[in-house]
C-alpha positions in Angstrom: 42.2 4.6 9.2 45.1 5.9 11.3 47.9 4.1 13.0 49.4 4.8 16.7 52.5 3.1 18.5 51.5 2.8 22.4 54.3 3.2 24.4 54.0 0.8 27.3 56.5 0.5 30.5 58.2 -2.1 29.0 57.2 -2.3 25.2 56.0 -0.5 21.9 52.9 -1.8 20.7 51.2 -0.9 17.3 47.8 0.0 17.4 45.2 0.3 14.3 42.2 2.6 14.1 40.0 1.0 11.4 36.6 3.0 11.1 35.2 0.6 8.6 35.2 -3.5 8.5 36.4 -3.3 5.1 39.7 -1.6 6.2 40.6 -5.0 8.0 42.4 -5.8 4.8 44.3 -2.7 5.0 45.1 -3.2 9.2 46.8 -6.7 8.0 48.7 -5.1 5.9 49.9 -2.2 8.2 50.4 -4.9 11.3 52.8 -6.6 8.5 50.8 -10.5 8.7 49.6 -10.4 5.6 51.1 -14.0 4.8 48.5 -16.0 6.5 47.8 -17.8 8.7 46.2 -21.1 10.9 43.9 -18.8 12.9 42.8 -19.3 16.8 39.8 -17.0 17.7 40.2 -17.2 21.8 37.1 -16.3 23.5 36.2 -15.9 27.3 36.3 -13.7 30.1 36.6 -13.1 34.3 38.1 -16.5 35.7 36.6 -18.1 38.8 38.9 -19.1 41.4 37.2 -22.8 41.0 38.1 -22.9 37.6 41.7 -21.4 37.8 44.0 -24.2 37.8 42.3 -26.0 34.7 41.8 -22.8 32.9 45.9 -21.6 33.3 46.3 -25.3 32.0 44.5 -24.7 28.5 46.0 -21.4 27.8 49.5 -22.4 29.0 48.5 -25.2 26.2 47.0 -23.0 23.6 49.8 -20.5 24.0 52.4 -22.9 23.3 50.6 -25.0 20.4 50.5 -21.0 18.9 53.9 -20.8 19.3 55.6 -24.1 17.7 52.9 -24.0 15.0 52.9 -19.9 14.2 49.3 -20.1 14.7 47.8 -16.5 15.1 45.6 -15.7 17.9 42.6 -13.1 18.2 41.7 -12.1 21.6 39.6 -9.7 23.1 42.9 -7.7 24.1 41.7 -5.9 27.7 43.6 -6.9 31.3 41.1 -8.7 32.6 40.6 -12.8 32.6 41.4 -14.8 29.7 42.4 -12.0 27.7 45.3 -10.6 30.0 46.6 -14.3 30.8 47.1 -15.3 26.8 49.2 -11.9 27.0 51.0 -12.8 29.9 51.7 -16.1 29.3 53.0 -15.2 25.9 55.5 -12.8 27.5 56.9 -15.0 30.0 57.6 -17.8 28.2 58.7 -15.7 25.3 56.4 -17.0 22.6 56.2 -15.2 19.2 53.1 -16.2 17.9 51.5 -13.3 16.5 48.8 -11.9 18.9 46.0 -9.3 17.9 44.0 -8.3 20.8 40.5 -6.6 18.9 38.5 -4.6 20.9 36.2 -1.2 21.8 38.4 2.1 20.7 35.6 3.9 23.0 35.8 2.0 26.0 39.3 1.4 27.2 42.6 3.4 28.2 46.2 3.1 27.0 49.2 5.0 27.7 48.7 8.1 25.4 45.1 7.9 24.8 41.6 9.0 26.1 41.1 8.9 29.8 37.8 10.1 30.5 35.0 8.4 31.7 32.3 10.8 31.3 30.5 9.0 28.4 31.2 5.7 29.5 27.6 3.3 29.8 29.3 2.1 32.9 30.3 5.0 34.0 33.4 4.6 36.4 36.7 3.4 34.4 38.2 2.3 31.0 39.4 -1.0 30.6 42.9 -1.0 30.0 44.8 -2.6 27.5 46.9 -5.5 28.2 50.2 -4.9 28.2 52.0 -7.9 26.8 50.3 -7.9 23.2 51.9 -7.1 20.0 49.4 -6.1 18.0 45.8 -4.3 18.6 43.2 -3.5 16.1 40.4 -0.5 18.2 37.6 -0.7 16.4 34.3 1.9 16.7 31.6 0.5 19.1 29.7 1.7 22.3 28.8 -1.4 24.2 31.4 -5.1 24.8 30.3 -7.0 22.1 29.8 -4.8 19.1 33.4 -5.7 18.4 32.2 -9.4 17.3 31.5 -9.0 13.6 35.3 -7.1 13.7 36.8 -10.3 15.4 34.4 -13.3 12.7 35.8 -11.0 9.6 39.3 -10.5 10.7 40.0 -14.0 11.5 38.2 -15.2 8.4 40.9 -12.2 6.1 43.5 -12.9 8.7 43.9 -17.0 7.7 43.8 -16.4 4.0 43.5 -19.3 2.8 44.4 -21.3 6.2 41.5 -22.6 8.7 40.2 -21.0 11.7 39.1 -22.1 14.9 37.2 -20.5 17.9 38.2 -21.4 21.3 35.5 -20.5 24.2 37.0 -20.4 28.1 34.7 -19.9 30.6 32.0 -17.4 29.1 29.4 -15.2 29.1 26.6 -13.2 26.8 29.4 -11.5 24.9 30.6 -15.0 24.2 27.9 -16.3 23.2 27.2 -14.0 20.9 30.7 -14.5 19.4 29.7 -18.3 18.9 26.5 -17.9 17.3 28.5 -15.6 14.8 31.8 -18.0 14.2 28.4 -20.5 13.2 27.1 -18.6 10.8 30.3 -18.3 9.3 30.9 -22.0 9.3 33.8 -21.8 11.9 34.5 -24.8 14.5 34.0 -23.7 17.4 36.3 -26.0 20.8 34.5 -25.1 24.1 37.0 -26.6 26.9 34.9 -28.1 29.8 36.0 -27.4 33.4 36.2 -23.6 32.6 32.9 -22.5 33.7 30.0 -20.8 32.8 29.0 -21.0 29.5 31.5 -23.3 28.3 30.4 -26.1 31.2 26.9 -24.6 29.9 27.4 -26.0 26.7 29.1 -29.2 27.5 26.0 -30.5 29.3 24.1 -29.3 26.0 23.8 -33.1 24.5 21.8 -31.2 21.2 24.8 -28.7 20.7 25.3 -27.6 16.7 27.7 -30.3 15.0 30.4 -27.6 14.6 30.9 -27.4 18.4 33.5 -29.7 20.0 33.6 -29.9 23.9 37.0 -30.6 25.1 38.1 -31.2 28.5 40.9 -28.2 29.7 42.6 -30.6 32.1 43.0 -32.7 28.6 46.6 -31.6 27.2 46.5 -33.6 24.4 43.2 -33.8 23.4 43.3 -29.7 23.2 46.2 -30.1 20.7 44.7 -33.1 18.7 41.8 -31.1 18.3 42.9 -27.9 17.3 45.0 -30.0 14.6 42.4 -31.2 13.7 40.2 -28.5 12.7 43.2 -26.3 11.3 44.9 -29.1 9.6 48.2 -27.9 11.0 50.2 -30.1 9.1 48.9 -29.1 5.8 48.8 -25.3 6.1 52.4 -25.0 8.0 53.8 -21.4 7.4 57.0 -20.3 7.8 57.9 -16.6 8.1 
């Protein structure tokens, strides 16, 4: 497993390499957050224009929830929907919760590393790294998803001891996927209504597994009171 600081315009960023799922222990240690923690698993992707306002709403209120509680946050870590706005909205409000974007090693560019696309599925362009996270953890994989198992076992090592929730914005196969594996692990999962696509999917789904919550994102407080809830903030507080 090798280790890489990414020198971005405005900020250094340590990256991990892990080659194996069983180095996640190992990347904790290295990223220095190996005293555990209340873990938020934030799912999602591209945001519709319709959905905008109510989806800015539930990360501006996830983001901060992370930040008064030192909840940390797993995110897909690419500049692109969901995953770029937890970044950004971390930055300019100056949050410190630690956030570890997990993602593809093979499929997306970052100042000082690979560039080419000539073996890329796709075809055209990398993905690039959001800027604005602290931490990244590229792991091996070929298409968007195979990074799910990384995401289920480092948020399961990552809590140690603490609880873990997943939080679905918005959508798609990837995310599902992501879902069906926080279930078999017996994580909560919070799907915020209002978001779109799969997450409206599943609100209308009235036979939905018992572990799935559907929470409205224009619903401030019931966003915090759930995610309380299910990570028992208030018995797992950690200071650091």
């Amino acid at each position: 497993m090798r280790t890489q600081t990414i020198e971005f315009p405005d900020r250094k960023t340590l990256c991990i390499f892990p080659v194996e799922r069983s180095q996640l222990s190992e990347a904790l240690t290295e990223l220095n957050l190996e005293n555990g923690y209340p873990v938020i698993v934030l799912i999602g992707g591209a945001i519709e224009k319709l959905q905008a306002k109510a989806t800015l709403r539930a990360i501006q209120t996830i983001a901060k929830l992370a930040h008064e509680e030192k909840i940390l946050v797993i995110c897909g870590g690419t500049d692109m929907g969901v995953m770029a706005k937890i970044g950004q909205v971390r930055s300019q409000n100056v949050y410190t919760f630690p956030l570890v974007g997990i993602t593809l090693e093979d499929l997306v560019a970052f100042p000082g590393g690979p560039q080419s696309t000539k073996f890329l599925w796709w075809g055209r362009e990398r993905w690039q790294l959001e800027p604005h996270y602290p931490y990244f953890i590229l792991v091996p994989g070929s298409h968007f998803g195979d990074e799910s198992p990384w995401i289920i076992d480092a948020a399961r090592i990552f809590s140690k001891g603490n609880r873990s929730v997943t939080i679905l914005i918005n959508g798609g196969e990837i995310s599902r996927k992501d879902i069906q594996l926080s279930l078999e692990e017996g994580r909560h999962v919070m799907a915020l209504s209002h978001t779109g696509r799969l997450a409206d999917e599943i609100s209308q789904d009235f036979e939905r597994n018992g572990l799935i919550t559907v929470v409205s994102a224009n619903m401030d407080e019931q966003i915090i009171k759930g995610i309380h809830s299910i990570l028992r903030i208030d018995q797992t507080r950690v200071t650091t």
